[in-house]
BAVO-377506 format. One record per atom (N, C-alpha, C, CB): atom name; residue in three letters; chain; x, y, z. Coordinates in pm, whole numbers, m for minus. Glycine has a CB too. Layout:
BEGIN
CA,ALA,A,X,Y,Z
...
This chain:
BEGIN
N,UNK,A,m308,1307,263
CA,UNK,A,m208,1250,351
C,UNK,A,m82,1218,271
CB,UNK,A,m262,1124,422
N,UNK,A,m9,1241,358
CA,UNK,A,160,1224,253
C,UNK,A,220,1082,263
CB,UNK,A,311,1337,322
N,UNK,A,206,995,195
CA,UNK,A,277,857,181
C,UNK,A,401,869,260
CB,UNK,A,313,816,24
N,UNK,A,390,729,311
CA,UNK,A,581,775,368
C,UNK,A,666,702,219
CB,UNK,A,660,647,584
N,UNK,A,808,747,240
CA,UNK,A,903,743,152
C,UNK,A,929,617,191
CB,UNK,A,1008,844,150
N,UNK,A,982,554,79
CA,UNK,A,1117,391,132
C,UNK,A,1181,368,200
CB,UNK,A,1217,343,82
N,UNK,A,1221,536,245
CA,UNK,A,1376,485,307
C,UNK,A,1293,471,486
CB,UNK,A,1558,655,282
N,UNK,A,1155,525,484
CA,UNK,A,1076,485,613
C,UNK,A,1026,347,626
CB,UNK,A,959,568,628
N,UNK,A,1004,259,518
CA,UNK,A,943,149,559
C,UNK,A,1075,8,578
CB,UNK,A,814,124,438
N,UNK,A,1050,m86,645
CA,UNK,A,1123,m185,651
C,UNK,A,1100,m290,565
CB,UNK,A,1124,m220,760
N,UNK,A,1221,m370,529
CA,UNK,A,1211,m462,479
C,UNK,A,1156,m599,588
CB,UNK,A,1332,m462,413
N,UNK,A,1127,m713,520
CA,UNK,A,1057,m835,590
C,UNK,A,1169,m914,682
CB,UNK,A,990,m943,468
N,UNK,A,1299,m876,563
CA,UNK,A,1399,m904,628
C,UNK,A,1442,m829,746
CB,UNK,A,1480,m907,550
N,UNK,A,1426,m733,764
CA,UNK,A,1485,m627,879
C,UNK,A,1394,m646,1004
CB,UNK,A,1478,m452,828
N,UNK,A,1280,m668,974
CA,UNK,A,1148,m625,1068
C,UNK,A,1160,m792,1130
CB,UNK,A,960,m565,963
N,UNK,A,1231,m881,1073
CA,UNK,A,1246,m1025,1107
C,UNK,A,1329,m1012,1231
CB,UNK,A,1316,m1120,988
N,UNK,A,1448,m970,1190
CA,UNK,A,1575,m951,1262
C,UNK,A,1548,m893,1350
CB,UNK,A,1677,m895,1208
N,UNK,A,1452,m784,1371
CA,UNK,A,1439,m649,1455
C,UNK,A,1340,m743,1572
CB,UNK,A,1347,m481,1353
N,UNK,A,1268,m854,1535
CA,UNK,A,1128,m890,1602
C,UNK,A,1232,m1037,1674
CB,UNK,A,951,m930,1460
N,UNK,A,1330,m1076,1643
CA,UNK,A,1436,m1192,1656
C,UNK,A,1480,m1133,1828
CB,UNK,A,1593,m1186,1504
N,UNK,A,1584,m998,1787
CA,UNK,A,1634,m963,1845
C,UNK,A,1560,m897,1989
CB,UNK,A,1696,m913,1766
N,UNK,A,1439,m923,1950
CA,UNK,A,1348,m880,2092
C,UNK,A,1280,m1008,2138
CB,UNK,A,1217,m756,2064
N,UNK,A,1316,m1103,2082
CA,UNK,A,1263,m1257,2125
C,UNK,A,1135,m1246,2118
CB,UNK,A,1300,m1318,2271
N,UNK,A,1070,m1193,1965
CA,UNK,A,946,m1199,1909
C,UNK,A,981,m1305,1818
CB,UNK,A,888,m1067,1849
N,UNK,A,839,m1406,1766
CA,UNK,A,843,m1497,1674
C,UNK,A,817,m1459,1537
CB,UNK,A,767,m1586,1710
N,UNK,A,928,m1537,1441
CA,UNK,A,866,m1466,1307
C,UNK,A,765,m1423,1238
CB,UNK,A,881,m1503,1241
N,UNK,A,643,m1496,1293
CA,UNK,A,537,m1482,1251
C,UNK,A,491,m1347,1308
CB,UNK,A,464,m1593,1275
N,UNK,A,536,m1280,1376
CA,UNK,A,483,m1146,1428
C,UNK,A,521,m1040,1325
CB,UNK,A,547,m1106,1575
N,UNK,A,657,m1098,1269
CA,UNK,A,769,m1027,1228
C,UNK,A,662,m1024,1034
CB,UNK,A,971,m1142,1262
N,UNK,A,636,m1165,1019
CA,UNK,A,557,m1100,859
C,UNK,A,420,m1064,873
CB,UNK,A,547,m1217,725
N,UNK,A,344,m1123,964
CA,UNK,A,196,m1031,1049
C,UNK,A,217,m863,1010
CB,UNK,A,204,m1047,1276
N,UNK,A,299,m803,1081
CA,UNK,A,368,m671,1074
C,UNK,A,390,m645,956
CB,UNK,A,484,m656,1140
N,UNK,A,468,m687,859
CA,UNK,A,530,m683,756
C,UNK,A,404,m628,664
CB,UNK,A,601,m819,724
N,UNK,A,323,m752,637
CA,UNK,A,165,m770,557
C,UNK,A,88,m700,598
CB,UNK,A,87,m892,561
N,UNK,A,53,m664,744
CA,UNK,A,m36,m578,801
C,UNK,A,m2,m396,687
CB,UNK,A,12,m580,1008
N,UNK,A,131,m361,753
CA,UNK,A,154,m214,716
C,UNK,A,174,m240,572
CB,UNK,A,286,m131,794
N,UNK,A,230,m342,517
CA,UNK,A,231,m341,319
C,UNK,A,97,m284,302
CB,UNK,A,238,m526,215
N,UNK,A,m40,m371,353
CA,UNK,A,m128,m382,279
C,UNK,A,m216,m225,327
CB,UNK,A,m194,m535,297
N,UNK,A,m187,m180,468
CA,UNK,A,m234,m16,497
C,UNK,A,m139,75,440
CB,UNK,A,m243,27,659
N,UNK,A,m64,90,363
CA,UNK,A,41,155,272
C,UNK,A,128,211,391
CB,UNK,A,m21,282,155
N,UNK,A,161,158,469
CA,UNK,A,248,210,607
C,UNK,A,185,284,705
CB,UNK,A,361,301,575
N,UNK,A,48,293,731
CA,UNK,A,6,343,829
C,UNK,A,m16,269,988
CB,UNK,A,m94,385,774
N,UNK,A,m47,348,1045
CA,UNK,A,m75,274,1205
C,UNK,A,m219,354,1258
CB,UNK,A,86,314,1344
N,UNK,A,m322,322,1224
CA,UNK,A,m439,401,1264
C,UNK,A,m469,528,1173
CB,UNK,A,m417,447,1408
N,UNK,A,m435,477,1055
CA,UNK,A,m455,603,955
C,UNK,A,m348,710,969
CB,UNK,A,m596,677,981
N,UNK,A,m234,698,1033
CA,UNK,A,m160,814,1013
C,UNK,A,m22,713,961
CB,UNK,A,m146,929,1166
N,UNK,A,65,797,869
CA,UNK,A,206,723,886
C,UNK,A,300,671,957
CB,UNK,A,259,756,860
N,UNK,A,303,560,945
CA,UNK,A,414,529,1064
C,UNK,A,582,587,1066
CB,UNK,A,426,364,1063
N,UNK,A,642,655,1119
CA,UNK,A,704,733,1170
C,UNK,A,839,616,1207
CB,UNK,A,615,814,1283
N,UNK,A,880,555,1255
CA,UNK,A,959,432,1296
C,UNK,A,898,327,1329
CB,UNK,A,1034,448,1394
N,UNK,A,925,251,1250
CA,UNK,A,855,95,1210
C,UNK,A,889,19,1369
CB,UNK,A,960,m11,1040
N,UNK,A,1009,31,1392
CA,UNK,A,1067,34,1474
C,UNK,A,998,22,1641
CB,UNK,A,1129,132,1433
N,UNK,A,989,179,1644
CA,UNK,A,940,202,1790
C,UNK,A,777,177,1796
CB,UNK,A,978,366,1841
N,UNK,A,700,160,1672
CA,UNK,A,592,71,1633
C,UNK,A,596,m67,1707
CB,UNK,A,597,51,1482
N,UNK,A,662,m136,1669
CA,UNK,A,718,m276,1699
C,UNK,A,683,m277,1827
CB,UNK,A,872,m308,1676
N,UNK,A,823,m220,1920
CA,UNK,A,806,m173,2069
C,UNK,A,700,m142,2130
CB,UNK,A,863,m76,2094
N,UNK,A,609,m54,2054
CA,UNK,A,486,15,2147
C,UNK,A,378,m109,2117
CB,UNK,A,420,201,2084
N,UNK,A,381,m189,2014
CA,UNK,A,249,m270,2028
C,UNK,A,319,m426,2108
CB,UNK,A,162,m300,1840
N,UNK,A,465,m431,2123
CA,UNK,A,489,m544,2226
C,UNK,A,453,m501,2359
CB,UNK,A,635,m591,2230
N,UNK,A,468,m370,2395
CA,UNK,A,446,m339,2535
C,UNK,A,332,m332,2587
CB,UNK,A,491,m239,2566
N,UNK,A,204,m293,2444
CA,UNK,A,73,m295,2498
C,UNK,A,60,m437,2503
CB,UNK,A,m39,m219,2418
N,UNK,A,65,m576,2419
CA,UNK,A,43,m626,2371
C,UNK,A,m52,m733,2291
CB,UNK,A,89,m613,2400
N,UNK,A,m65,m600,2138
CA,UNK,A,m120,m580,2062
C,UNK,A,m58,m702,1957
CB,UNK,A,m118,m442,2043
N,UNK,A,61,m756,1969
CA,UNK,A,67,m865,1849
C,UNK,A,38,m1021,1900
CB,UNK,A,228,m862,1779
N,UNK,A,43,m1101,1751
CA,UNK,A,m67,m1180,1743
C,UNK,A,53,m1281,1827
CB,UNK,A,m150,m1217,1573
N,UNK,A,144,m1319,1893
CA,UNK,A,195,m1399,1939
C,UNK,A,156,m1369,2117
CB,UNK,A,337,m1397,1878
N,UNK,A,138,m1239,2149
CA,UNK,A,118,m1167,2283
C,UNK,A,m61,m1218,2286
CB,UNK,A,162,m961,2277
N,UNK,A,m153,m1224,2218
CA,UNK,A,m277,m1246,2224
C,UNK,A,m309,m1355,2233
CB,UNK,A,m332,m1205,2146
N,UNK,A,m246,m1444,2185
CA,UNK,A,m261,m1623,2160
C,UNK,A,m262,m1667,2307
CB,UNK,A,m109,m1714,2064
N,UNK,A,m196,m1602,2391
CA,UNK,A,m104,m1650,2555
C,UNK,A,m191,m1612,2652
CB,UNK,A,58,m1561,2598
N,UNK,A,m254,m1668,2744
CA,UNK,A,m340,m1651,2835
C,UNK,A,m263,m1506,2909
CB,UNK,A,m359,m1797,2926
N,UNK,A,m432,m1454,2913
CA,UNK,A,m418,m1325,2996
C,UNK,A,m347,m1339,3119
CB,UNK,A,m547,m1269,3032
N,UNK,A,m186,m1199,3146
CA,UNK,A,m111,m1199,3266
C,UNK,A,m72,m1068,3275
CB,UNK,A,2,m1294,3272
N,UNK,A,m51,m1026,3420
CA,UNK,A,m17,m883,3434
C,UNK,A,173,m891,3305
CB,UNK,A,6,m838,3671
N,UNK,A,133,m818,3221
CA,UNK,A,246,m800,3158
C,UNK,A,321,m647,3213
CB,UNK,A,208,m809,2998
N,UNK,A,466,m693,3172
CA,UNK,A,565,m546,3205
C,UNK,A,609,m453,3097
CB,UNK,A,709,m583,3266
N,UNK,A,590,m384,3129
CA,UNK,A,621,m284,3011
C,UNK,A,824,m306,2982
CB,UNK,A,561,m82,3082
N,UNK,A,810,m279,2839
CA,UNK,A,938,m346,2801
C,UNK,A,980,m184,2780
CB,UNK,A,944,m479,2653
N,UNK,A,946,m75,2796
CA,UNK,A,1000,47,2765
C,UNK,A,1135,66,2776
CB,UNK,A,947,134,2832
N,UNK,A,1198,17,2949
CA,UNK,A,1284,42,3023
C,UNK,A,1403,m17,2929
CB,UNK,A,1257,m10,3163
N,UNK,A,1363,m122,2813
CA,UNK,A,1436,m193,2764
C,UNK,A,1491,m182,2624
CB,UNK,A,1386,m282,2784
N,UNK,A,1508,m39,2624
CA,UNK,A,1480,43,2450
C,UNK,A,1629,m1,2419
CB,UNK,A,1443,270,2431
N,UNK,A,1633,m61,2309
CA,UNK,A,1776,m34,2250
C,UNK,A,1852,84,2179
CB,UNK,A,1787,m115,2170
């Protein structure tokens, strides 16, 4: 499998800002951060591709640890809401 390069992964700082600007809590933002550091950037064994639209696809399922804490509710998909 081919490592991704640097210029693919985010900084803690960026992935902060990026998780801010979607009115995610920081703690999602270094969860994320630590999660993909410590799988060398993968998402299910393959490389992650945009950290980014990562972010997006596990708020919309929601797969992060601030979305799980919150009593079960029909949630909306945030797709419509791509920047």
């Amino acid at each position: 499998m081919k490592a991704t390069s640097p210029k693919d992964k985010g900084t803690l700082e960026e992935i902060t800002l990026f998780c801010r600007e979607n009115n995610l809590p920081d703690s999602d933002a270094q969860y994320l951060f630590w999660k993909w550091e410590g799988n060398g950037w993968t998402n299910g064994g393959r490389p992650i591709k945009s950290w980014r639209g990562t972010v997006k696809s596990w708020q919309a399922a929601g797969y992060l640890p601030s979305q799980k804490n919150q009593p079960q509710q029909k949630k909306k998909s945030d797709f419509g809401m791509l920047r």
